[in-house]
N, C-alpha and C positions, 0 to 999 in steps of 0.2 A: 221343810227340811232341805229341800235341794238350795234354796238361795241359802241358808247359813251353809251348806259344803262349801258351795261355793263361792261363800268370804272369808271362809276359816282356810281351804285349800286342804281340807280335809275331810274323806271319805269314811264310811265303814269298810271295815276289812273285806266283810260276808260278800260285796259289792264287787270285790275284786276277784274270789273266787270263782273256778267256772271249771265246768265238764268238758272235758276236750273228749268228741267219738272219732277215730279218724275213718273216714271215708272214702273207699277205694275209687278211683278218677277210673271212667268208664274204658274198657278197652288195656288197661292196663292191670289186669287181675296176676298176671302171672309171672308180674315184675317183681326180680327182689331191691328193686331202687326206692328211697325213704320216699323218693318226689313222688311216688305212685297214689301216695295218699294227700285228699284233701281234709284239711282238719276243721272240723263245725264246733264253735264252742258255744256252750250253753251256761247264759250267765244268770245272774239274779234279776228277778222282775224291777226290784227298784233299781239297781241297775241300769239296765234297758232303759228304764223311763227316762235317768238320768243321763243317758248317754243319747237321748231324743233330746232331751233338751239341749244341750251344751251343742249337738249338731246342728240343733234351729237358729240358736245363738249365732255361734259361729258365722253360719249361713247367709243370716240376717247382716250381720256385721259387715261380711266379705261383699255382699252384691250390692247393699244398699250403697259404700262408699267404692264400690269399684276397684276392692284392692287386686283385683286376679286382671291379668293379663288377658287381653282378646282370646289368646293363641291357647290357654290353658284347657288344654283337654282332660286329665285326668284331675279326679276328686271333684267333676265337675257335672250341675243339676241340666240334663237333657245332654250333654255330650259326650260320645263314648270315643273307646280307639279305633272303632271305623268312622267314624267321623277324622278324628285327627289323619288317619290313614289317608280319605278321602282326600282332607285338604293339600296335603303332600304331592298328590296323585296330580291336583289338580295345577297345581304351581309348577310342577316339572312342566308337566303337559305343555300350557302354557310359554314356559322358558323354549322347552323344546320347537314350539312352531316359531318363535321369534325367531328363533337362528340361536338362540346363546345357550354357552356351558353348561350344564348344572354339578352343581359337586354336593353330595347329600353327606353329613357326617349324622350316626344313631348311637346314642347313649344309651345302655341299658342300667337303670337304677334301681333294679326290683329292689333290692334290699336295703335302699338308703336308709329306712327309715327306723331297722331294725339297730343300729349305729347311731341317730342324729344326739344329737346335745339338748335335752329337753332341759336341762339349764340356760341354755341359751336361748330358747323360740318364748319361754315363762319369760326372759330379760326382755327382750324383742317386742313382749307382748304390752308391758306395762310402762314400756319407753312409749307405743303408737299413742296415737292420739285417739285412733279406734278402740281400743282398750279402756278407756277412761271414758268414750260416750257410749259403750253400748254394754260391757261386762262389768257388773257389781257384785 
């Protein structure tokens, strides 16, 4: 069932539906701020299943041909934001005892992706050449 979804690029509905609890983030019970809550959704088992596959996929794709950048911390297997933190740490550090400048610029993109163009990452996808040896 999951390899025809995903040739037809067609799901069931039931797959999409999900329980959203929202979950009060500790420490902040007596906030009337929406951000106070963390929201846990709870989807369908096939679902789930399918959404393990398609991240194995994925996964498989991205490290086997090397498409992620060294530098890439986030969405990524063993690397967190103290990790990236760290490496930051460690680069000034280092600028700093040379004797040189450092000038740090921070991007914050929490919500990029709640915006992106998934018209355009599907086009993106089936232009690669990753796309054609590894998702059928």
């Amino acid at each position: 069932m999951n390899n025809g979804c995903l040739r037809k690029g067609d799901f069931p509905k039931r797959w999409k539906r999900t329980k959203l609890i929202p979950i009060v983030k500790p420490g902040k019970e007596g906030s009337k701020e929406v951000t106070k809550f963390r929201p846990i959704s709870l989807l369908n088992i096939e679902g789930i299943i399918m959404e393990n596959t398609l991240i194995s996929r994925i996964n498989y794709c991205v490290y086997s041909t090397n498409l992620l950048n060294n530098n890439q911390y986030g969405f990524s297997t063993q690397r967190s934001t103290m990790d990236a933190a760290m490496a930051v740490k460690n680069i000034v550090e280092e600028a700093l005892n040379a004797g040189e400048v450092v000038i740090l610029v921070s991007l914050d993109i929490r919500t990029s992706f709640d915006t992106v163009s998934w018209t355009n990452i599907i086009k993106s996808l089936q232009e690669s050449d990753a796309r054609k040896t590894y998702i059928t």
